[in-house]
C-alpha positions in Angstrom: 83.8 144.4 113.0 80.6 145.5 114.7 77.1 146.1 113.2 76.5 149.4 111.2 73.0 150.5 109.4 72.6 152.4 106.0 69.4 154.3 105.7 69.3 156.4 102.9 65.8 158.1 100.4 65.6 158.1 97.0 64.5 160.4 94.6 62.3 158.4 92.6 61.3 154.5 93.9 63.9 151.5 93.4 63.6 147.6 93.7 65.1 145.6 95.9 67.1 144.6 92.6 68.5 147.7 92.5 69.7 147.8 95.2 71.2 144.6 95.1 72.7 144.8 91.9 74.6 148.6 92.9 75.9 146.9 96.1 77.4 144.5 93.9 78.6 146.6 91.4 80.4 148.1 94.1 81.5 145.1 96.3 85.5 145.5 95.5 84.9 149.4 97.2 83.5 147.7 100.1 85.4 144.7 100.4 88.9 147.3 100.3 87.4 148.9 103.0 86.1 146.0 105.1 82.6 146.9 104.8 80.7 143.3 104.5 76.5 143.4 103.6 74.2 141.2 105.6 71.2 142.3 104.8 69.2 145.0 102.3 65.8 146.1 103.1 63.6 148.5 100.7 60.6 150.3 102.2 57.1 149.0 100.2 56.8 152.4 98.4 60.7 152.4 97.2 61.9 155.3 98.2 64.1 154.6 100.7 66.4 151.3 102.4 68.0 150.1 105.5 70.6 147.7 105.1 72.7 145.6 108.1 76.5 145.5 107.1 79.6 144.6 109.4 82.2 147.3 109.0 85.6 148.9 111.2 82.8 151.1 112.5 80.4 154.1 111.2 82.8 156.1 109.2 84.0 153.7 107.1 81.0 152.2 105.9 80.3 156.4 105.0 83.4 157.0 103.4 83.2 153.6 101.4 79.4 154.7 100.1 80.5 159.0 99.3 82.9 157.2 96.9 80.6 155.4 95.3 78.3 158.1 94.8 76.0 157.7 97.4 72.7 160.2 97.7 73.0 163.1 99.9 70.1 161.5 102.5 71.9 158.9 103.5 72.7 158.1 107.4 74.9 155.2 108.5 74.9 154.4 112.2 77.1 151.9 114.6 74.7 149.4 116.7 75.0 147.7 119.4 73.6 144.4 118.6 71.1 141.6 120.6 70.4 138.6 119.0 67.4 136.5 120.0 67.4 132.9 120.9 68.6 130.6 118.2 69.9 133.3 116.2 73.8 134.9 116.2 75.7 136.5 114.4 77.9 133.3 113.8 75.0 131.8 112.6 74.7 133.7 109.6 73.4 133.4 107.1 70.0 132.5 109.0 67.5 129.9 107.4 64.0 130.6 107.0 63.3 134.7 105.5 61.5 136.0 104.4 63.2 138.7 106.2 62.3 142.4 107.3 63.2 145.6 109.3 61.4 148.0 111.3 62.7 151.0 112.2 62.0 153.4 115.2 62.8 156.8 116.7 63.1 155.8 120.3 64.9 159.1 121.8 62.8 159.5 124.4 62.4 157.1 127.2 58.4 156.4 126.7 59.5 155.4 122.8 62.2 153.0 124.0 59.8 151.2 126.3 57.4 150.6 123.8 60.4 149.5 121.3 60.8 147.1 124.0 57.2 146.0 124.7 56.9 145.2 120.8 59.6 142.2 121.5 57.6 140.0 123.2 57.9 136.6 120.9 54.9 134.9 122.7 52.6 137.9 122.2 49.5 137.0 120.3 50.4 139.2 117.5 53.5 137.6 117.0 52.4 134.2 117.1 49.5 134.5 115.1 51.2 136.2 112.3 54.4 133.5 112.7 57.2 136.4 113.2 60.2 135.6 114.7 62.7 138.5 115.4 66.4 138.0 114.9 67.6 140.9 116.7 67.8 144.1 117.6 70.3 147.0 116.9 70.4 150.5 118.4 72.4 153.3 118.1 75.1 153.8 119.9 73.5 156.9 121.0 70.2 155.3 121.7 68.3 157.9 119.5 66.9 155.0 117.0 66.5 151.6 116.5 66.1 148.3 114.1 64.6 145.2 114.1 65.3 142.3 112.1 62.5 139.7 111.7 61.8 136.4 109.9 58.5 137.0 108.7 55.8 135.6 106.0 55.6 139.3 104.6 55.6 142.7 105.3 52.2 142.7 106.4 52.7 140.8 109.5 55.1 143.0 110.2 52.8 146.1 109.8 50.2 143.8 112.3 53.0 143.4 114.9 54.4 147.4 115.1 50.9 148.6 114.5 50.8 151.6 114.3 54.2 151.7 112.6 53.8 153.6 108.8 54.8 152.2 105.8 57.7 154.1 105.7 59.4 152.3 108.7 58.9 148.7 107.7 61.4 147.2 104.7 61.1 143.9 103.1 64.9 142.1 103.6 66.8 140.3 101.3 70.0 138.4 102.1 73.0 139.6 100.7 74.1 135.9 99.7 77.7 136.0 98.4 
């Protein structure tokens, strides 16, 4: 199993509930095909979502979510994955949350480096708004990346990545059974 992310838009705005309650709707489809949710995030205008899931890989996780009915604009994406100190993956599910996601473009090398120089845990920002991040996941193809914090709210998440836009920061919710 290795970490795979589901990015996909909406036509009109959903909730997180939503969300949750079409991924369980649909848990036997993804439990046949080994696809397990982690975590769901929904952007703070609704229109789109990131979620973590463990799956065979990639193409699974696509094939499982086309037979469900999945929307056209949807991406899913194997990551490598780095977990940050007293957080693993064997440690799910994590205590604290709230949780959230930022996502980034980092195709280019200058991108990457400041993907990198947002992960500094004892920076002031971080700190003072009391976010934690969990890990971090990149594509395989190192074209894009995702966070995953513990945070009071989106909008310490919008202080840390400033000047991230709305668009790229999701409130998570822990897929619980």
């Amino acid at each position: 199993m290795v970490p795979v992310l589901f990015e996909t838009e909406y036509d009109s705005p959903k909730r997180i509930s939503d969300v949750l309650a079409q991924e369980k709707g649909s848990r036997w489809c993804l439990d046949l095909h080994g696809c397990r949710p982690l975590i769901h995030g929904i952007a703070a205008n609704g229109m789109c979502s990131l979620c973590l899931f463990e799956a065979p890989d990639a193409e699974a996780l696509r094939d499982t979510l086309r037979q469900l009915g999945a929307p056209a604009a949807m991406s899913a994406w194997t990551a490598a994955s780095a977990y940050r100190k007293d957080f693993t993956r064997a440690g799910w599910p994590w205590s604290g949350g709230p949780f959230a996601f930022s996502r980034h473009d980092i195709a280019a090398k200058a991108e990457y480096d400041r993907f990198q120089t947002l992960g500094r845990e004892d920076g002031f920002c971080m700190v003072t708004h009391n976010v934690r991040i969990i890990g971090d996941f990149v594509s395989l193809d190192r074209t894009r990346a995702a966070r995953l914090y513990l945070a009071p709210d989106l909008e310490a998440i919008h202080y840390v990545c400033n000047p991230i836009s709305e668009y790229d920061v999701f409130a998570g919710f822990a897929h619980t059974d």
